[in-house]
N, C-alpha and C positions, 0 to 999 in steps of 0.2 A: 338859575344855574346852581348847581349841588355843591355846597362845600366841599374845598379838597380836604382828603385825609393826609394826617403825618402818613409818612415813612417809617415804617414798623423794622425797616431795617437798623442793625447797630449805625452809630455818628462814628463817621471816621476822624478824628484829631489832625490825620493832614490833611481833610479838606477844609477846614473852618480857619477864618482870616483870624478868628479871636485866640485859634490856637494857636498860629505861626507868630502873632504877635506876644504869647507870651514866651515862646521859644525862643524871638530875639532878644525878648526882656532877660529873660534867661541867661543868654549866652553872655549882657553882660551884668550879672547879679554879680555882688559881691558885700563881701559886711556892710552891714547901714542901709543898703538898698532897698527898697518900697519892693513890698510883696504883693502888695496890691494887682501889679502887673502880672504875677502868677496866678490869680486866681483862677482861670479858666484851668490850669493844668489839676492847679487845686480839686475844681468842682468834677473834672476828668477822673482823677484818683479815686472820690469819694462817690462817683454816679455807681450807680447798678453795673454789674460786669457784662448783662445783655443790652445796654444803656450806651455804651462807647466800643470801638474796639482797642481793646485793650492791648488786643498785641500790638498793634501798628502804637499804641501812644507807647508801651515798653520799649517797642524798638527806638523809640528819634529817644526816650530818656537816654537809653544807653548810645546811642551815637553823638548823642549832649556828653555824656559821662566820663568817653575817651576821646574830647575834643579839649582843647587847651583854654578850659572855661577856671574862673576862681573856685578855690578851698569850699570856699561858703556856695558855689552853686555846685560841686558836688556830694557836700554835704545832704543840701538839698534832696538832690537827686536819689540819693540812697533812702533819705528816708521814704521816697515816693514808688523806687523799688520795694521796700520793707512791706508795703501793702498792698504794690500787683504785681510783682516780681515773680517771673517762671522759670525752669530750667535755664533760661536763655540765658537769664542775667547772671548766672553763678561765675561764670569763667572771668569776668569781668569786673566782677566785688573780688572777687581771690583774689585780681590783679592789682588791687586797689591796698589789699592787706599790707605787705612792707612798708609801706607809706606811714608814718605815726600820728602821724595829723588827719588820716582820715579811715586809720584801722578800726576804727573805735564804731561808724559808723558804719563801715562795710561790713562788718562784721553784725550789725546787727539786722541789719539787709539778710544775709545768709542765716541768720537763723530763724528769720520772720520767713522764709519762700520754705514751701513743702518739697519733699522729693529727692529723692535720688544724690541728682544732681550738686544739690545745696551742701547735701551731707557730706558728699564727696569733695566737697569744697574744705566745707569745716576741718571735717579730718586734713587734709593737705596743710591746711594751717598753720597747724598745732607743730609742725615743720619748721615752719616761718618767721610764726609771732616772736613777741616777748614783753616780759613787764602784764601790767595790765589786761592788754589784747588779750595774751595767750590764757591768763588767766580767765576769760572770758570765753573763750574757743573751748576750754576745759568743758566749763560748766554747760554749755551748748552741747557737745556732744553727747555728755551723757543725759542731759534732759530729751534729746530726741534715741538716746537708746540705741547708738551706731554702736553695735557687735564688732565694724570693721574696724574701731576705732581702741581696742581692746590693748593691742601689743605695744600703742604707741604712748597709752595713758599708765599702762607699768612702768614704762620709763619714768615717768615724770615721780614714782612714786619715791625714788631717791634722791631725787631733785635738791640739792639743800636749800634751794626758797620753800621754807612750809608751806606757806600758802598754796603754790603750785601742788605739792605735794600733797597736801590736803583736799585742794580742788579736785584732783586725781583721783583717791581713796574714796571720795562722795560720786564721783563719775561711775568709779568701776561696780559699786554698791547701785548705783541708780539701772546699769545696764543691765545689769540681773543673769549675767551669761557665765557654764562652767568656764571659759576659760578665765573669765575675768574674776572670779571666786577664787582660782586655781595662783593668780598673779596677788592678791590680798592673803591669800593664807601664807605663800613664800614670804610676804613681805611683813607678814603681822611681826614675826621675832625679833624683827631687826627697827622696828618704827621707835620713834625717839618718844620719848614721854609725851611730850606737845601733841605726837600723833595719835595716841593711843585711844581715845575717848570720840575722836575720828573714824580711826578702824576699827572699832567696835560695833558703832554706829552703819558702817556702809559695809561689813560683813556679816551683819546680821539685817542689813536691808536685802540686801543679794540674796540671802540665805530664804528669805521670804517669798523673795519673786521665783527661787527655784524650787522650792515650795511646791508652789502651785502648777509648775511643770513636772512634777512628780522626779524631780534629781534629789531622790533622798540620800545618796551617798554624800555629793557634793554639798550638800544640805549638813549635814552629821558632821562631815570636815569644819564647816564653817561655824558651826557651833560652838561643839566640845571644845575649843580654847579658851571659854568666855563663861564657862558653867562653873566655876569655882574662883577662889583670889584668888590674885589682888582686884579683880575686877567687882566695882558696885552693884549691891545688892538689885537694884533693877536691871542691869543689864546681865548679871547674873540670871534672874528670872525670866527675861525677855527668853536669853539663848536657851535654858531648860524646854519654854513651851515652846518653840522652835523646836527641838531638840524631839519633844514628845510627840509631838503632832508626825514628822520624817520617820520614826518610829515607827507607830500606827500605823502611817500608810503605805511602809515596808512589808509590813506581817500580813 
């Protein structure tokens, strides 16, 4: 008689006993407890994404996630979103955000999922947070480049926590967009000393990326403040060849 073959179809996570058993394990995880029992959800996380179906284990995380489980098992959970987490989960880490004990983690959830979605989360955020978090939401947006995220991170630019304000000025230089060039050059005159070597930095980042979109106006703007003192002779030089290059590609 022929040996049978596997099932070349995905393993669904709700049918497998080894999986509901880690999901009771689960429900009561909390600090100190043996992880051991999660391994199965563990090796789920970590298989091939044609290997498990992923959506079905996303969903029972997140129905884990808004269930009245401990601190330390939605800890957990988030970091298990951070690595197959889809649109689905964003509404439900945002949720998680005013919480201070587990903004830290959700938040890193949302900016581990691609899409749309996530970012739209992110930005909402920047709303919400504070302390830490927000400072954290900061640098999130503008490492994935949200344009939408633009009017909300000029706020922050007068912020009197530097830091925030700081994180903001490297946000808006990172997203590379006129208007976000537009909200750095208002704000270059009035930034405090602290700021200054900041906004030099992430207006002459910005000025780069617009560059290469051929915005040699907004390019020119972003420069000429930084091509003469009191500004250091490399940043001086930096915004010159900046400056020449927008030139060129003008004429």
């Amino acid at each position: 008689m022929p040996a049978s073959t596997p099932s070349s179809s995905p393993v669904n996570p709700h049918r497998h006993p080894e999986m509901d058993q880690a999901f009771a394990a689960l429900k009561k995880y909390d600090r100190g407890s043996s992880r051991a029992d999660l391994v199965p959800i563990d090796d789920a996380v970590a298989s091939r994404p044609d290997s498990c179906n992923r959506s079905e284990l996303e969903r029972r995380l997140l129905a884990m996630l808004q269930s009245p489980v401990s601190l330390s098992a939605k800890e957990y959970i988030c970091g298990k979103l951070a690595l197959i987490g889809t649109a689905a989960s964003a509404t439900s880490l945002l949720e998680l955000l005013p919480d201070s004990r587990l903004a830290h983690a959700a938040l890193n959830a949302l900016m581990a999922i691609p899409g749309p979605e996530s970012a739209a989360a992110l930005r909402q955020s920047l709303a919400i947070l504070t302390g830490m978090p927000l400072l954290g939401a900061i640098q999130a947006v503008g490492h994935r480049q949200d344009s939408k995220s633009v009017n909300r991170l000029a706020g922050f630019l007068e912020n009197p926590d530097p830091a925030l304000a700081e994180a903001a000025a490297h946000a808006l230089g990172l997203i590379g967009v006129p208007s976000g060039a537009r909200a750095l050059i208002r704000f270059l005159p009035k930034a405090s000393p602290l700021l200054k070597n900041t906004m030099a930095d992430s207006c002459l980042r910005c000025a780069r990326i617009l560059l290469e979109q051929g915005q040699t106006r907004t390019v020119k703007a972003l420069c000429r403040p930084f091509t003469s003192s009191p500004w250091p002779a490399h940043v001086r030089e930096a915004a010159q060849q900046c400056l020449s290059a927008s030139l060129r590609q003008s004429q």
